[in-house]
Kinemage of the C-alpha trace (Angstrom):
@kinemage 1
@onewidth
@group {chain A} dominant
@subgroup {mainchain}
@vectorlist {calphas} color= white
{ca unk a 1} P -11.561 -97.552 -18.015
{ca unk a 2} L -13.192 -95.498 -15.135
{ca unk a 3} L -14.942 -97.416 -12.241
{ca unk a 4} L -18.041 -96.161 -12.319
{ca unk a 5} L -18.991 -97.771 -8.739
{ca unk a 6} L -16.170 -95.545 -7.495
{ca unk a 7} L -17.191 -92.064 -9.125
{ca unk a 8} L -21.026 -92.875 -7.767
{ca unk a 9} L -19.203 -93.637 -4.178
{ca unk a 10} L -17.978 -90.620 -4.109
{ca unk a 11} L -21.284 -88.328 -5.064
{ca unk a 12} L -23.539 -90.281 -3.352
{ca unk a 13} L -25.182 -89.914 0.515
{ca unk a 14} L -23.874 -91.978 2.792
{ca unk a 15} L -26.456 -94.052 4.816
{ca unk a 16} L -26.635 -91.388 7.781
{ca unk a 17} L -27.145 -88.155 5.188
{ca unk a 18} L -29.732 -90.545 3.227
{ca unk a 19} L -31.281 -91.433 6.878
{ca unk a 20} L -31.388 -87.451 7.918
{ca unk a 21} L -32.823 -86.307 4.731
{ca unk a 22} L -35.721 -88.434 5.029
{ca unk a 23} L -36.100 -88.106 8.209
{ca unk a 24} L -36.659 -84.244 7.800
{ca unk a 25} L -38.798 -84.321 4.738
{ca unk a 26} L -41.272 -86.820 6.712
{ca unk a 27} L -41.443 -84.510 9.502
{ca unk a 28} L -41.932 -81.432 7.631
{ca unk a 29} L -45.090 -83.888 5.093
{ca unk a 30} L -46.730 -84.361 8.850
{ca unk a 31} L -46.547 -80.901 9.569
{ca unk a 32} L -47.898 -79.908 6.914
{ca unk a 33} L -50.886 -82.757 7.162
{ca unk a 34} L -51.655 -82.077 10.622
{ca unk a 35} L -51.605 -78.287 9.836
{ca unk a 36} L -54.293 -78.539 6.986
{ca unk a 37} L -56.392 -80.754 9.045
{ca unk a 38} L -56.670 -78.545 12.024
{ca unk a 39} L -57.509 -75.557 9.846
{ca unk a 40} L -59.670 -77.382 7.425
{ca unk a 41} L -57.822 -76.820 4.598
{ca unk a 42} L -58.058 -79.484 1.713
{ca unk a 43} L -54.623 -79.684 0.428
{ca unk a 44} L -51.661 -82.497 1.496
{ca unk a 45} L -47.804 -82.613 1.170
{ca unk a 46} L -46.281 -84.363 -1.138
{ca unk a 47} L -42.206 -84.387 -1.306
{ca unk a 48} L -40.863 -84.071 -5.329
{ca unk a 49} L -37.233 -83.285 -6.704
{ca unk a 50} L -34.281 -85.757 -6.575
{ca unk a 51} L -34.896 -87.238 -2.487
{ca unk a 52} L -38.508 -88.677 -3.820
{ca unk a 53} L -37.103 -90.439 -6.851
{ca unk a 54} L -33.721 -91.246 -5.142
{ca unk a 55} L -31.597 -89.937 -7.961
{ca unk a 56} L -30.099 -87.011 -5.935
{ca unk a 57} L -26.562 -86.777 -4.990
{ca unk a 58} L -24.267 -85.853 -1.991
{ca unk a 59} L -25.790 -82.519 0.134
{ca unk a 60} L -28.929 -82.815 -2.048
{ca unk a 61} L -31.930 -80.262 -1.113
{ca unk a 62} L -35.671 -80.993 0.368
{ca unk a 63} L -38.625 -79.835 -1.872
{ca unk a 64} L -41.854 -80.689 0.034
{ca unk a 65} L -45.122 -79.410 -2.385
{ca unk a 66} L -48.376 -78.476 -0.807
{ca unk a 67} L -51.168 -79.825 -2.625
{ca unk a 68} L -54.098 -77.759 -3.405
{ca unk a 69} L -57.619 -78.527 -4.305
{ca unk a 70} L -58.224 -76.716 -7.646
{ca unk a 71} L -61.258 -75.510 -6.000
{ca unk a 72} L -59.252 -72.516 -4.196
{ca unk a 73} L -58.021 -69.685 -6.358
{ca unk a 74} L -54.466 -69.189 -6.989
{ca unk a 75} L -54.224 -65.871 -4.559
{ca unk a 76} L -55.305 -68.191 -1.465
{ca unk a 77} L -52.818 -71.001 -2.109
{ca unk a 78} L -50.102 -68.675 -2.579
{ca unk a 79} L -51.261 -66.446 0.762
{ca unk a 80} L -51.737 -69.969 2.760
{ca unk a 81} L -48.991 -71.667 0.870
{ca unk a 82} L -46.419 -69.355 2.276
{ca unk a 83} L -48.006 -68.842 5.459
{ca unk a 84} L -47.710 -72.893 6.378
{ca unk a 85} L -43.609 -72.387 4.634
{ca unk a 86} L -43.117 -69.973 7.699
{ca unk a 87} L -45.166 -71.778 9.975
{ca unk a 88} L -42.708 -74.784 9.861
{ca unk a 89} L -39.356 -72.754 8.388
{ca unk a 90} L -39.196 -70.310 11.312
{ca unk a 91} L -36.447 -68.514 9.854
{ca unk a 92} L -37.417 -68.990 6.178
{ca unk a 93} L -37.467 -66.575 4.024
{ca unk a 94} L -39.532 -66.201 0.553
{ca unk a 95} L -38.440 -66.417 -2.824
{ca unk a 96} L -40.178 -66.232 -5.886
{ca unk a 97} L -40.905 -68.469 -9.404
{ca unk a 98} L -43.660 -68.245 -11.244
{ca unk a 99} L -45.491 -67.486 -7.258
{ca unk a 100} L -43.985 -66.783 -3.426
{ca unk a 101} L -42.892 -70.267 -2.202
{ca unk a 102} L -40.634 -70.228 1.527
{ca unk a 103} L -37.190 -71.717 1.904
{ca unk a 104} L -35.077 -72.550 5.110
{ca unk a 105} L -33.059 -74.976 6.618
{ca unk a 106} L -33.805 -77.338 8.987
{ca unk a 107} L -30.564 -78.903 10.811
{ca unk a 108} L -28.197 -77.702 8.085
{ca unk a 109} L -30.735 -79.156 5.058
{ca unk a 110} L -32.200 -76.809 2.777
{ca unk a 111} L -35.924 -77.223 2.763
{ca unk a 112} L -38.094 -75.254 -0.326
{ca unk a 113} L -41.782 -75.514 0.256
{ca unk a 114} L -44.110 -74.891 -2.715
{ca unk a 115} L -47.300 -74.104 -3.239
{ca unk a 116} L -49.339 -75.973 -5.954
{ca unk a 117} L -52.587 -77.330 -7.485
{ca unk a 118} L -52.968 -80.812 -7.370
{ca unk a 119} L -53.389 -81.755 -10.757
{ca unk a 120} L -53.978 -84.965 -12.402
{ca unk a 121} L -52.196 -86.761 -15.758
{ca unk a 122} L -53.932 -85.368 -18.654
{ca unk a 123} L -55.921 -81.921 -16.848
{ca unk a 124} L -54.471 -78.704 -17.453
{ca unk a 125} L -52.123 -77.009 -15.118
{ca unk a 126} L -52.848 -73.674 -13.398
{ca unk a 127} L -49.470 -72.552 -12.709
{ca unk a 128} L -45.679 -74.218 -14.198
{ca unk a 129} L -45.177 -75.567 -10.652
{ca unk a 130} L -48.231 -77.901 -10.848
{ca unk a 131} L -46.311 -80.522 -13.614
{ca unk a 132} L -43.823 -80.880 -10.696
{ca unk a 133} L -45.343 -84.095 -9.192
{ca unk a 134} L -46.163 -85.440 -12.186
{ca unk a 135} L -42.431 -85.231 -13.268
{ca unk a 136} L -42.086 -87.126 -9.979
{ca unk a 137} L -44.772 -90.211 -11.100
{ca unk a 138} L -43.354 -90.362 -14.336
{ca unk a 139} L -40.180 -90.900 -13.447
{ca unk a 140} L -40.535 -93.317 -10.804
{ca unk a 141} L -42.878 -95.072 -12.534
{ca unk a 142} L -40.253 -95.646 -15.303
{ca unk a 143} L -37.437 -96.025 -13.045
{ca unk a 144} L -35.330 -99.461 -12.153
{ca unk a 145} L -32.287 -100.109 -10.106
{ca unk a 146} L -29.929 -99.669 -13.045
{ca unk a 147} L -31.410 -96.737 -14.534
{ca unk a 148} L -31.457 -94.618 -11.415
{ca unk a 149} L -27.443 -95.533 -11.417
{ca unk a 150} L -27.236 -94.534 -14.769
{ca unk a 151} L -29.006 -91.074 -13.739
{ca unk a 152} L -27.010 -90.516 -10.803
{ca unk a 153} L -23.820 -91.301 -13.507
{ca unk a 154} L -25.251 -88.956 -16.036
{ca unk a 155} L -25.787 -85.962 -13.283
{ca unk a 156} L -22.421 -86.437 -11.987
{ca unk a 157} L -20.602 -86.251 -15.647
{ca unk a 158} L -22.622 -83.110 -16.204
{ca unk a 159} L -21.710 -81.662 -12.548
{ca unk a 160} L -18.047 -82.496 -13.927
{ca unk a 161} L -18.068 -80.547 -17.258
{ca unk a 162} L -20.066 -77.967 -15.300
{ca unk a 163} L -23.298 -77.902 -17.299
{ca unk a 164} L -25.786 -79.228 -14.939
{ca unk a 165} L -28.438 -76.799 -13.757
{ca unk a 166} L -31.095 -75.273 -15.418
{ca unk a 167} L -30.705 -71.749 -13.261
{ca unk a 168} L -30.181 -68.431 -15.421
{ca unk a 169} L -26.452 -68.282 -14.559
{ca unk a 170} L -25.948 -71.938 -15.814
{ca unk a 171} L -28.158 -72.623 -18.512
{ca unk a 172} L -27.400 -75.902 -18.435
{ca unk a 173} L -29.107 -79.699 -18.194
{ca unk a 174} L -31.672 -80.013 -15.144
{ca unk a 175} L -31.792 -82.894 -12.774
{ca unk a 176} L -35.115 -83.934 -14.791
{ca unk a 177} L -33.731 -83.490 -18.053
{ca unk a 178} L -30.564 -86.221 -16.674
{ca unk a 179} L -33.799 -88.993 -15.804
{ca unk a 180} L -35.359 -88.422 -19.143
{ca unk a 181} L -32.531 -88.563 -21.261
{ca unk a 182} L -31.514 -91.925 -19.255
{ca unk a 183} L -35.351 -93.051 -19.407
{ca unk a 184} L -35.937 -92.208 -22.953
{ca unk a 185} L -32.130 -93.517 -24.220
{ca unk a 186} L -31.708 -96.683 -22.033
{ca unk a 187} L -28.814 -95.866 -20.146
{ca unk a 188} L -25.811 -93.562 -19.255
{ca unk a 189} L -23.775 -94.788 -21.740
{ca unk a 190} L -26.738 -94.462 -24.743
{ca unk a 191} L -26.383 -90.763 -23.910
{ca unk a 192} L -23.084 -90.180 -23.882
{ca unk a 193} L -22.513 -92.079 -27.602
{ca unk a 194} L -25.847 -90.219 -28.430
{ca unk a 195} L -24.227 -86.782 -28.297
{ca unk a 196} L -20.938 -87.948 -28.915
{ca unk a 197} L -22.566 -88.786 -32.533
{ca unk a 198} L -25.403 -85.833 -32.274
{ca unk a 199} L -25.035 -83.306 -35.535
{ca unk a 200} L -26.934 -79.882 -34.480
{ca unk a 201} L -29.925 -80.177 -32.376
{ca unk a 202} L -31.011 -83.012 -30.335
{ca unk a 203} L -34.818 -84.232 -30.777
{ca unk a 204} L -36.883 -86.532 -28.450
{ca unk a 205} L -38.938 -87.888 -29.964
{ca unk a 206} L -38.134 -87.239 -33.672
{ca unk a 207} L -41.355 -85.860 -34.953
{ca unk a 208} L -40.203 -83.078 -37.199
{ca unk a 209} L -43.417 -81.159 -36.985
{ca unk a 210} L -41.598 -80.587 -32.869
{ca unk a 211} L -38.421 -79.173 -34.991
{ca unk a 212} L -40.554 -77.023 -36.505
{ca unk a 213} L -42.689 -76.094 -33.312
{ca unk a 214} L -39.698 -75.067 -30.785
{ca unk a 215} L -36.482 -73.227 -31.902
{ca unk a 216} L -34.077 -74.328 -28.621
{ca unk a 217} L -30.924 -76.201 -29.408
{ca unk a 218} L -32.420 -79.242 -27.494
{ca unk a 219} L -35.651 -80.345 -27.649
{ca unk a 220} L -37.157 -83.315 -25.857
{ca unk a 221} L -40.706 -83.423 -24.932
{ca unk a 222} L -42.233 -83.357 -21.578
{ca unk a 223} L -44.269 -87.096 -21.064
{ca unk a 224} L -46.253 -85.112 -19.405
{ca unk a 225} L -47.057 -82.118 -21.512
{ca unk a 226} L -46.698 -82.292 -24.426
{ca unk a 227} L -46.757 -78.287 -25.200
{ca unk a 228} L -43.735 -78.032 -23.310
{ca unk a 229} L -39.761 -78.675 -24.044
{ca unk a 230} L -38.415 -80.103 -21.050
{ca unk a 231} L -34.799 -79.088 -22.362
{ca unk a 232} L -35.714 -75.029 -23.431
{ca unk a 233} L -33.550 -73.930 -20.943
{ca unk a 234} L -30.154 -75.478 -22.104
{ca unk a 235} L -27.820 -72.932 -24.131
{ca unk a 236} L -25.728 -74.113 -27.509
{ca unk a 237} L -22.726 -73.640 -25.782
{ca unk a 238} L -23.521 -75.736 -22.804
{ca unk a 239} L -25.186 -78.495 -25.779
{ca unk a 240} L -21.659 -77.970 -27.606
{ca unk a 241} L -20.219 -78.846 -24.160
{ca unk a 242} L -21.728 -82.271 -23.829
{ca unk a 243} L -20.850 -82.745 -27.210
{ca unk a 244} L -17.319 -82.618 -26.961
{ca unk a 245} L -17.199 -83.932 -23.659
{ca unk a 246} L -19.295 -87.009 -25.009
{ca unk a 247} L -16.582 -87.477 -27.823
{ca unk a 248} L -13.652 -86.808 -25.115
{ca unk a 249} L -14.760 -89.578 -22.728
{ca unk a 250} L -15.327 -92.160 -25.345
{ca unk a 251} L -11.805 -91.507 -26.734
{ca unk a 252} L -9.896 -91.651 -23.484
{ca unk a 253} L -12.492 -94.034 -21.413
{ca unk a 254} L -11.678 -92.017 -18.360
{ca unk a 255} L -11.985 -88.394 -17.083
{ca unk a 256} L -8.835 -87.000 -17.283
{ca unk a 257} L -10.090 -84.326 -20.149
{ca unk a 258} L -11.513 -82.292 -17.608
{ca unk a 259} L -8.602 -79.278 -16.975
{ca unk a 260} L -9.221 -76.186 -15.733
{ca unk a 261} L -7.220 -75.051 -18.873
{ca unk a 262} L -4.212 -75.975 -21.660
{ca unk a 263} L -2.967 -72.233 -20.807
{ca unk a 264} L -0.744 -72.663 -17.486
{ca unk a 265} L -0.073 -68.721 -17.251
{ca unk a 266} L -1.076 -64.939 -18.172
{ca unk a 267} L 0.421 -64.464 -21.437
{ca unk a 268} L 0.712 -60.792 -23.310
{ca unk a 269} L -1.989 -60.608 -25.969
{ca unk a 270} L -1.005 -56.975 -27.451
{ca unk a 271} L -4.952 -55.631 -26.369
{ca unk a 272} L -6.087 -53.850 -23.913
{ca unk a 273} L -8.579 -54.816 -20.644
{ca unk a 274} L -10.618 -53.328 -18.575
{ca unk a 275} L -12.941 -54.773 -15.758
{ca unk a 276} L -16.155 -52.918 -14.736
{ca unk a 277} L -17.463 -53.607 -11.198
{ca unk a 278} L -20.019 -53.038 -9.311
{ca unk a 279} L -21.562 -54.058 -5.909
{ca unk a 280} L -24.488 -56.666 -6.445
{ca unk a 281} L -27.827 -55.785 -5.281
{ca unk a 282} L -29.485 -58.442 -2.566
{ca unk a 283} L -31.733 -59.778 -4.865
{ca unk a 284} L -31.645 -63.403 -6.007
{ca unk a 285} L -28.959 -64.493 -8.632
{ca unk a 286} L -31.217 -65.519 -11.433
{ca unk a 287} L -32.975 -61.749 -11.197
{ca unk a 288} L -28.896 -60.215 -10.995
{ca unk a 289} L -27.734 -62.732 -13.648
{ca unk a 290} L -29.967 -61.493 -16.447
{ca unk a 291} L -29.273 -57.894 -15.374
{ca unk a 292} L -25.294 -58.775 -15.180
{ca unk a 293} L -25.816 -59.863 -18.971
{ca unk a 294} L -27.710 -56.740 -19.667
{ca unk a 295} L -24.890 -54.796 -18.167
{ca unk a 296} L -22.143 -56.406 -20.110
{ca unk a 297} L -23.688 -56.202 -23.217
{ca unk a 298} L -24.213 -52.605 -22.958
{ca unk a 299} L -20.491 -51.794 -21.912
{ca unk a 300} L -19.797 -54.114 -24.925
{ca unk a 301} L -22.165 -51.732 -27.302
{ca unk a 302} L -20.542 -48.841 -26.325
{ca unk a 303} L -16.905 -49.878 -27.385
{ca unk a 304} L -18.130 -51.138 -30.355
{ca unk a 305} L -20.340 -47.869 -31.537
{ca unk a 306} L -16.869 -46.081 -30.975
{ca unk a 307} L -14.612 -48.023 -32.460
{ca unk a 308} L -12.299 -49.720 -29.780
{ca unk a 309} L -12.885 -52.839 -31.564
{ca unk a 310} L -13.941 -55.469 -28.569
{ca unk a 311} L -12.760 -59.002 -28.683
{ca unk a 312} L -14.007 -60.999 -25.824
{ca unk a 313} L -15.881 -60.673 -22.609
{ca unk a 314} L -16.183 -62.745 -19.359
{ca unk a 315} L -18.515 -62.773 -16.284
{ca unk a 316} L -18.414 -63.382 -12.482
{ca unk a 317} L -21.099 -62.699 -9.813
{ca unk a 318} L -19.798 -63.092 -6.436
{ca unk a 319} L -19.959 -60.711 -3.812
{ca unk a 320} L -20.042 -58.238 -6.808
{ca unk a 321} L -20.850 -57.998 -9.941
{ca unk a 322} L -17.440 -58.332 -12.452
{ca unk a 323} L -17.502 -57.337 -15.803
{ca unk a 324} L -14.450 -57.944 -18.800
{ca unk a 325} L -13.485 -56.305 -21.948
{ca unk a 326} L -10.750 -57.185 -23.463
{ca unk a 327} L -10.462 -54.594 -26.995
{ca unk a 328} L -8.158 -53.443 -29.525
{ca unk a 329} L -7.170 -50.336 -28.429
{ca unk a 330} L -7.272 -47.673 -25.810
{ca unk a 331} L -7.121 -44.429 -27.456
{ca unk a 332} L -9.163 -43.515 -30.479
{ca unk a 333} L -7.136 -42.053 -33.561
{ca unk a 334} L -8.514 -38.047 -34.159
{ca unk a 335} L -10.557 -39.156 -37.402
{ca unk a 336} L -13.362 -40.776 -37.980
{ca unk a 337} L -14.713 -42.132 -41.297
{ca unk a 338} L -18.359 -41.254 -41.588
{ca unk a 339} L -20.273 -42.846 -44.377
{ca unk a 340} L -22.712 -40.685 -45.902
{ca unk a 341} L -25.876 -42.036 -48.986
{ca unk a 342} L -25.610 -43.704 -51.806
{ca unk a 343} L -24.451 -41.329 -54.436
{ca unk a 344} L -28.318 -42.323 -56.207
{ca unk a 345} L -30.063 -40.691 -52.910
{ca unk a 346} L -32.197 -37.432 -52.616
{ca unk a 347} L -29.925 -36.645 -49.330
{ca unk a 348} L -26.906 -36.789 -51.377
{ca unk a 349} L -26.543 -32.743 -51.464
{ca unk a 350} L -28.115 -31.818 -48.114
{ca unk a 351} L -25.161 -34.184 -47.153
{ca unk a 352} L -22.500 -31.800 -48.777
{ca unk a 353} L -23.885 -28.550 -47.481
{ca unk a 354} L -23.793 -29.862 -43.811
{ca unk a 355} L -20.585 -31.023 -44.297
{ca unk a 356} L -18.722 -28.514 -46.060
{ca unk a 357} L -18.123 -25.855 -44.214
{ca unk a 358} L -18.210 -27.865 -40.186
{ca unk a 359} L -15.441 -27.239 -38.569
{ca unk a 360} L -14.562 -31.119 -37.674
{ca unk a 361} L -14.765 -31.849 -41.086
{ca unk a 362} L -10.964 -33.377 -42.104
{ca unk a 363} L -11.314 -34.599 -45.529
{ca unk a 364} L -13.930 -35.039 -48.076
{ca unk a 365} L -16.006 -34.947 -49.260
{ca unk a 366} L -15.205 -38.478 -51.609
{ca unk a 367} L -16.596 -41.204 -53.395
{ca unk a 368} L -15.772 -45.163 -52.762
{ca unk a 369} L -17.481 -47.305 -54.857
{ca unk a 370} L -21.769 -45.885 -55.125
{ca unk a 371} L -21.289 -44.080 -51.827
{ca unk a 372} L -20.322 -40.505 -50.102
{ca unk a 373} L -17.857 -40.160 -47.183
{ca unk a 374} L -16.081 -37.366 -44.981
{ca unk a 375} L -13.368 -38.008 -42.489
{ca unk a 376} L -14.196 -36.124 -39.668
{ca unk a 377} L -12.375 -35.357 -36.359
{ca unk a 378} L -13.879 -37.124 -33.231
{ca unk a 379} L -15.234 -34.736 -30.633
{ca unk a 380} L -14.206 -37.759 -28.242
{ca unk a 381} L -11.212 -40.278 -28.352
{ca unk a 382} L -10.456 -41.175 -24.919
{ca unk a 383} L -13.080 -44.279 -23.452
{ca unk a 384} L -13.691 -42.650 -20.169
{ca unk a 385} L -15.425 -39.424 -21.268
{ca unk a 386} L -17.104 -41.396 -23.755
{ca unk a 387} L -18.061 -44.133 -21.379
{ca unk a 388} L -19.347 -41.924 -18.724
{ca unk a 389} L -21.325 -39.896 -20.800
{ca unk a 390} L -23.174 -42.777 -22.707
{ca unk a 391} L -23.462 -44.854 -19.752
{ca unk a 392} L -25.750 -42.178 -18.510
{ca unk a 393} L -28.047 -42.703 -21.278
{ca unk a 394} L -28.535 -46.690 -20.897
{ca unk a 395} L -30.788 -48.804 -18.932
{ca unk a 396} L -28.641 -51.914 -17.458
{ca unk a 397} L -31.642 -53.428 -15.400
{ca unk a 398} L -33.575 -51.748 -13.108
{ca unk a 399} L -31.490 -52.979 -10.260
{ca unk a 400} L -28.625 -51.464 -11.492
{ca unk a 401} L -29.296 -48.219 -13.188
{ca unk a 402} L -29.681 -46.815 -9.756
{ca unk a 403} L -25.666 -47.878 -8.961
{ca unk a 404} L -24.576 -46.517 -12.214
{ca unk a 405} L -22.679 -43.479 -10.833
{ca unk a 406} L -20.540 -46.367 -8.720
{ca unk a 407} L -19.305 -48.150 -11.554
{ca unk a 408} L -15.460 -48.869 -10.694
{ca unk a 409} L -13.731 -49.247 -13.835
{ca unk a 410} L -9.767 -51.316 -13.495
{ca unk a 411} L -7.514 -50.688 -16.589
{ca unk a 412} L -5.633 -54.209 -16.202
{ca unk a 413} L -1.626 -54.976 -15.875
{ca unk a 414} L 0.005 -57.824 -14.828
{ca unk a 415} L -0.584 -57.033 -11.131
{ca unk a 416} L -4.402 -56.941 -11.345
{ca unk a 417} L -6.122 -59.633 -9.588
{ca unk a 418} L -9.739 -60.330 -10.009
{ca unk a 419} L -11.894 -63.749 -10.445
{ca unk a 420} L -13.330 -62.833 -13.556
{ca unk a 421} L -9.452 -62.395 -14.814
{ca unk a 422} L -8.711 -65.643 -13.608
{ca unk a 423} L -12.171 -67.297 -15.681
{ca unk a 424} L -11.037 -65.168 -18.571
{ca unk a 425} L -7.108 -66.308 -19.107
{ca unk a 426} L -7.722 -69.746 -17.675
{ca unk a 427} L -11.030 -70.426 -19.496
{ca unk a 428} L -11.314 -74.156 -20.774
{ca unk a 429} L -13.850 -76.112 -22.663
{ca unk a 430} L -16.100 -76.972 -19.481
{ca unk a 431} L -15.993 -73.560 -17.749
């Protein structure tokens, strides 16, 4: 059985990173006080995220909120907001959720500070941001000794399979979906047998007419909103992931399941790969994600409108953006079987006369079954002319259209060497 005192020794700060991370978020708080006090400004810091509840793990960020009176509108607290971030963040820079918020370090410690409206249980929020502290009550307020072990347990099993993290790139289980689950269930070990039992979606609490309201393959209710699904950003696959993960650990009582794969080598699969790269923009990864997506699903459309029959697909953002196809085959055979109207149509003899006498017509025209076809000879059968000239014609993001004409395109053999080959051949359950 696995020794769960030893996994949380292992994730857990030590007493001098515990010491240091509080140590910074109070200073930055008084900064922030002292700041809004001089300049008569009624607002007041307030630290939120894993530090404040003490559920966070090893190398754990510092989210310090600013505090806004509702009486200011949301332009001022997001001008002043980020004007206090750089005040105390020197080198911070600004990034961007549902408003600007800055984001440094301060002696090797990430620091985020927000901008919010102080908002009380019950009134309604201005901005997403503003249910942030109230995630942070709630939880402490329903917190023990044991259950913020059985968090810490639950985050680290999900850091494990790799589904924790609610970011674009992961859509996976958020460090306040971990304390709810463990809140709402009882303890680590309720979740794991709850999804190692769990038959399609997962519903907290199980009111039906919530089924019926949100369509995500988890749904579990914020405490405090109850308009929102705390658990909308986590995909199927990464749900199907704790699922058989769940099942897994029961079984075996230890973590041993997690491999980086059953396949040990590159083995010939008869098809044919190519990867598409191209340099990533500096923007932030959840912006270059969803174009990445965008971009792969448009190569994808364009071997499928022609016919070279794609199978799978994989994705890595690093220092650029990687992009594999693996398809059926390379080279397109000279006809092409195009299916004309039902033989019942209006358009069935304009259909003949165009046909009949074109020059690329092959065969045909013929009847199968209630329909017309020709066979017809392709103006096109090698990918790269096609891909070049349709990729001219798509929109991959607006990020990326402008990087279009530096698409590098690798036919693979068994010398290429990329990262996303090495996610596609080794791929396992928890990648």
């Amino acid at each position: 059985m696995i020794n769960y005192n030893k996994l949380l020794s292992e994730y857990l700060p030590d007493k001098e990173e515990n010491e240091k991370l509080f140590s910074i978020s109070e200073l930055v708080k008084k900064k922030i006080n002292d700041y809004c006090i001089k300049e008569n400004i009624n607002a007041e810091s307030m630290e939120v995220g894993s530090l404040s509840k003490n559920t966070n793990l090893k190398c754990s960020d510092i989210d310090i909120f600013i505090l806004f009176d509702k009486k200011y509108s949301k332009e001022y607290i997001e001008s002043k907001g980020t004007e206090i971030g750089h005040y105390i963040l020197k080198n911070g820079y600004e990034k961007y959720a549902e408003h600007p918020y800055v984001s440094g370090y301060i002696n090797g410690v990430k620091v985020d500070i927000v901008p919010a409206f102080k908002i009380d249980e019950g009134e309604t929020i201005v901005s997403t941001v503003d249910r942030t502290p109230l995630h942070t009550r709630f939880v402490n307020s329903h917190s023990s000794e044991q259950i913020i072990k059985d968090i810490r347990l639950l985050k680290i099993f999900m850091k494990l399979i790799n589904v924790y993290g609610s970011e674009i790139s992961k859509s996976g289980f958020s460090g306040y979906l971990c304390e709810l689950l463990t809140i709402k269930l009882g303890s680590f070990d309720n979740v794991i047998k709850k999804f190692a039992v769990l038959n399609g979606r997962l519903l907290i609490p199980e009111n039906m007419d919530y089924k019926k309201r949100f369509s995500e393959p988890i749904i579990i209710i914020d405490p405090v909103d109850p308009n929102r699904n705390a658990a909308a950003a986590v995909s199927v696959e990464n749900l199907s992931r704790m699922k058989v993960a769940s099942k897994l650990f029961i079984k075996y009582g230890n973590l041993d399941f997690i491999k980086n794969s059953l396949a040990e080598e590159k083995r010939k699969r008869g098809t044919s790969i190519k990867i598409f790269i191209l340099n990533k923009p500096d923007i932030i990864d959840e912006v270059i994600y969803t174009q990445a997506i965008r971009f792969k699903n448009k190569i994808w459309g364009i071997f499928k409108k022609y016919g070279f029959s794609p199978i799978a697909s994989e994705i890595f953002v690093g220092r650029d953006i990687e992009i594999l196809i693996e398809y059926e085959m390379d080279i397109l055979p000279d006809v092409d079987i195009h299916q004309g109207p039902p033989v019942d149509s209006t358009e069935i003899l304009k259909f003949i006369d165009v046909w009949k006498n074109n020059d690329r017509l092959m065969r045909g025209p013929y009847i199968i079954g209630d329909r017309i076809f020709v066979d017809t000879k392709r103006k096109l059968t090698g990918f790269y002319p096609i891909f070049y000239s349709e990729i001219e014609k798509i929109d991959i993001g607006k990020n990326l259209n402008g990087l279009k004409k530096n698409i590098k395109i690798i036919d693979v053999n068994e010398n290429t060497d990329y990262e996303v080959l090495k996610r596609f051949y080794f791929k396992s359950l928890f990648d």
